[in-house]
N, C-alpha and C positions, 0 to 999 in steps of 0.2 A: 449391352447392359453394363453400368457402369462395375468395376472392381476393388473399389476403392475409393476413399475420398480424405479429406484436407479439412479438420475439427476443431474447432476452442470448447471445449465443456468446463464449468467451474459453479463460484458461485461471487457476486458481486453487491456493493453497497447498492446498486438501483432496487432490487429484490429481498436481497438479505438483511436483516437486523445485525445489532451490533452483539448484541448477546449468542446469534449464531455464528455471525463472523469469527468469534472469538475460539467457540467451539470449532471453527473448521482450521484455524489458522497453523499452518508449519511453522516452526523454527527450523533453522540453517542444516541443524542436524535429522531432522525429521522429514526437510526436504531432499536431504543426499539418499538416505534410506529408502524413500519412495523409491525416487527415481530405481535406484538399485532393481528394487521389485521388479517395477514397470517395463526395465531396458529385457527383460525376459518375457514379457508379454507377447504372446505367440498374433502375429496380425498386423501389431503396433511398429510401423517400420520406423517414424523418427518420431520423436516428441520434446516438447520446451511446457518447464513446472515454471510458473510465474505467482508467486505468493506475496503481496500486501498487506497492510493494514486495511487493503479494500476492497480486495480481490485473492482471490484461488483461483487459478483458470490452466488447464492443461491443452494444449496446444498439440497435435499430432495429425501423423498422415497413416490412414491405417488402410488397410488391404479388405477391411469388408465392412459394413454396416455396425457390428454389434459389437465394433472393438472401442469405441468412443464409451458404449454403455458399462463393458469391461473394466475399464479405465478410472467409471465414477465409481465402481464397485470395488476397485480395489483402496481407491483414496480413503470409502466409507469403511472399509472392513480397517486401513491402519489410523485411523482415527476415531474407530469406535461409533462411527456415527449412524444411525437409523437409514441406509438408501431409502425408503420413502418419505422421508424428511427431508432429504436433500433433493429429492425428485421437486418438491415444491416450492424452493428457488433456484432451480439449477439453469443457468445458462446452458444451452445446446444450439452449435452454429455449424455448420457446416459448407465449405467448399467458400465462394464470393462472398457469399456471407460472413462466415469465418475470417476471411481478408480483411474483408472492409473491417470489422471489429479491431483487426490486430491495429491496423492502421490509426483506427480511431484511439486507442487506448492509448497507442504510442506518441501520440498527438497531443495528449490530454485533452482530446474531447470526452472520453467516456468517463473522467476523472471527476470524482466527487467536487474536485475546484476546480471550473472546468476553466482547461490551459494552464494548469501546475506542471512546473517541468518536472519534478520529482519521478513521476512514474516513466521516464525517457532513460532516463538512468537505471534505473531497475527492470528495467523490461533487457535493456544493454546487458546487462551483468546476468538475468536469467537465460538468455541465450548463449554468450560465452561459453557459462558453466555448462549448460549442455551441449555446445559444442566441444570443446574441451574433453569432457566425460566417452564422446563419440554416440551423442544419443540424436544428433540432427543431422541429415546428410543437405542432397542437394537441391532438396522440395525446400522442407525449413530454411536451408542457410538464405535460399536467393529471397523467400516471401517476408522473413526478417531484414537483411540488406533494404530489399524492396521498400518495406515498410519502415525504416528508421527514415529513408528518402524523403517517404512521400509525405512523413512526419515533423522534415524542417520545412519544407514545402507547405504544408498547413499552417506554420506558424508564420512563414516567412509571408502568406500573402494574405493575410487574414489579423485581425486584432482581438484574438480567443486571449493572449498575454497581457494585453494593456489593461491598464485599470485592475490588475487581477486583485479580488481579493480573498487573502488568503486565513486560514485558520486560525495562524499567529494575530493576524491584525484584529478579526473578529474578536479573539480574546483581549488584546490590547482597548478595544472601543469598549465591552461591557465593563471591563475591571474598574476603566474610566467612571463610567456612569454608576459603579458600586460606593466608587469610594471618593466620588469628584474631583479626582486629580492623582497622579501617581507619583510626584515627589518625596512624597514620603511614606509611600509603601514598601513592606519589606517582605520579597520574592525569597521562595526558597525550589529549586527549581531538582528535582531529584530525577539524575539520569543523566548522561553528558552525551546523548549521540546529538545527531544533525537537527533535528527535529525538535528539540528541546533549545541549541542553541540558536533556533532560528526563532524560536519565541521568546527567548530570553534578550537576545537582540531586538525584537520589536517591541518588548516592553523598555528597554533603555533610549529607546527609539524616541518616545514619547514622557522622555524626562523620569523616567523609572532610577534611583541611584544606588537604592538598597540590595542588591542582589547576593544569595548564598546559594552555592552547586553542592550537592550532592550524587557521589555513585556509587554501586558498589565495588569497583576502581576508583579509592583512594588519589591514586597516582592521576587515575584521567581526570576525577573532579577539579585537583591542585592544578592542571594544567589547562582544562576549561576556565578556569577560575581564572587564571591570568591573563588568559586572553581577554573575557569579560571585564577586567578591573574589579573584580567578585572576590567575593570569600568562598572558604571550601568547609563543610560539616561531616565528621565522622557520617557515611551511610546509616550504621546503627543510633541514633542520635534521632531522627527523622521523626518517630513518637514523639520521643522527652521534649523535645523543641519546637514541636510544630505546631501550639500557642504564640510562639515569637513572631508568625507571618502573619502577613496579611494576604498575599499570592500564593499559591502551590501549584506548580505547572508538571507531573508528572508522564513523564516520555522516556520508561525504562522500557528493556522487554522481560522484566519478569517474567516468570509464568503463573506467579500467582498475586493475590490482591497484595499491595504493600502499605496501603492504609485503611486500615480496618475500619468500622465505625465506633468499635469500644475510642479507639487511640483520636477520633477526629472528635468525640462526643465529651472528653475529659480536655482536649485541648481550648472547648468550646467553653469549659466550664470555669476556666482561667480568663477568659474575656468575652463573655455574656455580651457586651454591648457592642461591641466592633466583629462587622461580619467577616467573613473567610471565603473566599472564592477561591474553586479548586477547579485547575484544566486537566481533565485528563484525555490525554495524547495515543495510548499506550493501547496495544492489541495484544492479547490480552486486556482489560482493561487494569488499572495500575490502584483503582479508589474501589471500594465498596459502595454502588452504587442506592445504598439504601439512606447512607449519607445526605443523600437529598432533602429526606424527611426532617432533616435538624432545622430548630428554627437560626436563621442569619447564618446560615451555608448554603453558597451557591456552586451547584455544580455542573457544570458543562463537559461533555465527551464530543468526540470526532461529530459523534453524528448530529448533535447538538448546535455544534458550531456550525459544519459544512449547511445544516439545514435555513442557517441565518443569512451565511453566505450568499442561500440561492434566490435570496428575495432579492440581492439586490444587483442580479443577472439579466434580469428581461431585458434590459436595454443590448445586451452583448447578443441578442437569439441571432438576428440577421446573421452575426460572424460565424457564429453555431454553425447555420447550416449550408454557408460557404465552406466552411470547412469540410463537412462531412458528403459536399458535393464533392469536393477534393477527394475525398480518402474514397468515392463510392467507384470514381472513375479511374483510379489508380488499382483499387482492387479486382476489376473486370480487367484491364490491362494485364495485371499478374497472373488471374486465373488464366488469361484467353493461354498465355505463356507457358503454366506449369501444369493447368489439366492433362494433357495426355500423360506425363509422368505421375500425379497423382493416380491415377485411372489402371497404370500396367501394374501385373504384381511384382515383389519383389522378392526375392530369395533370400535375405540376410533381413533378418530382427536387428532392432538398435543393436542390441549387446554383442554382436557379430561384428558390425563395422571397424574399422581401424580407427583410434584416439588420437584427434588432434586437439595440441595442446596450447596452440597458436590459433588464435582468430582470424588472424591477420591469413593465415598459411592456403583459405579460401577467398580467392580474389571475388571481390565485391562487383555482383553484376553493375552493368549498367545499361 
């Protein structure tokens, strides 16, 4: 009888709403503090937190059955949230299955754009940190390696990348058809990480010239701004002034709304007859999603977009599930390889093992 087994539990945009998503979502420091918890978890011998704008998903090798369950009961208990609420979008995979998932995410097949490389890089960096931390030993490090593999492998012989289309663009085609042409629209784009400037760049993309950054770093909007060829707006200003746009692309990580609807509803009342399109990017969401109801304000969220996006995917399914014949038969490769070590017990909890602080310091199977 087996002893053990090799888990992803979470919750994901296939299942989950955006309005729970938002309720499940860690920050950087709320995901150190888990983990913390977790690495004392009696059972739970390694684990990797992977947290999104699209996904929560804990990753572990545990010593019995009900450590997986363990695991969503502690996540529920530090985020306040209902476990029978989460029971009913909770992803639960275990052993090839659980494989095959990691592989797919890492792939961007499981990804709300499916073949965004975005989530390659961040699956990259949630395993570091838990290697680093000393919370993944030698089940995790090989089935991660593994999987990052079989994840350029996916892309390298399959066309899930070409033709992609991505969130930024979607928003870039509707603002078109808002305002029939973007020359003289004027973006005010509040937020300077990656995600914000990769739509700020597809809306200059398409002849967009007006553009204003905002953050609440000062300093990083002045210097997004100049990469842009943009102007930069005091953070605080973002009400008073946010009649002067025509675009608002919101991609902060606040944790709370930063446009209310009093502040979008008076902005509106300065220019009655020219609509307002607002992208909101942002997990947490960044707008007050009641905004919708104004008349000649249009608002679009992640899920909003990604949901436009996927109408115009059917032609890409064959590569789909080229791909994920890939990642099916690399996963049974892996299991056939790390089952017995999943399966014995193990003496030492995360929080036991020695911290390494280098990635690199475990040589990558092959």
């Amino acid at each position: 009888m087996s002893t053990g087994n090799i888990f992803v539990i979470g919750a994901t945009h296939h299942r989950t709403p955006i309005e729970v998503r938002e309720r499940l979502a860690l920050d950087e420091d709320g995901t150190t503090a888990l983990r913390d918890q977790l690495a004392n978890l009696a059972g739970l011998r390694e684990f990797t937190v992977v947290s999104t704008c699209n996904r929560i998903e804990f990753y572990g090798v545990a010593a019995s059955d009900d450590v997986a369950e363990q695991v969503g009961g502690a996540f529920c208990r530090w985020q306040n949230f209902d476990p029978a609420e989460f029971a009913r979008f909770q992803l639960d995979l275990r052993n090839e299955a659980a494989l095959q998932h990691l592989v797919e995410v890492a792939a961007g097949l499981d990804s709300q754009m499916l073949g965004e490389t975005e989530i390659f890089g961040q699956m990259k960096q949630a395993y570091a940190s838990a290697q680093a931390a000393g919370h993944t030993g030698p089940v995790l490090n090989r089935a991660f390696q593994k999987a990052f593999q079989a994840a350029k492998q996916v892309r390298t012989q399959t066309a899930i990348t070409m033709g992609q289309v991505s969130v930024a663009n979607v928003a870039v085609e509707l603002a078109g058809t808002i305002f029939g042409g973007l020359a003289d629209a004027r973006i005010l784009l509040l937020g300077a990480g990656e995600i914000g400037e990769k739509t700020a760049k597809a809306f200059q993309s398409r002849g967009a010239a007006s553009l204003t950054v905002a953050s609440r770093r000062l300093v990083r909007a002045m210097e997004l701004a100049t990469t842009l060829g943009a102007s930069a707006l005091p953070y605080e200003q973002r009400e008073a002034r946010l009649a002067e746009f025509d675009i608002v692309v919101c991609a902060t990580s606040a944790p709370d709304i930063i446009l209310p609807r009093a502040a979008v509803q008076a902005a509106m009342a300065r220019r009655p007859d020219r609509p307002l399109f607002l992208i909101d990017q942002a997990l947490p969401r960044d707008i007050d999603p009641t905004v919708a109801e104004l008349e000649n304000v249009f608002l679009y969220n992640l899920d909003d977009l990604a949901r436009i996006a996927q109408e115009n995917l059917a032609a890409r399914e064959a590569e789909t599930l080229k791909g994920r014949a890939i990642a099916g038969e690399k996963a049974r490769a892996l299991w056939q390889q790390i089952a017995a070590q999943v399966t014995v017990p193990s003496a030492a909890p995360a929080s036991e093992r020695p911290r390494t602080s280098d990635a690199a310091s475990i040589p990558e199977s092959r």
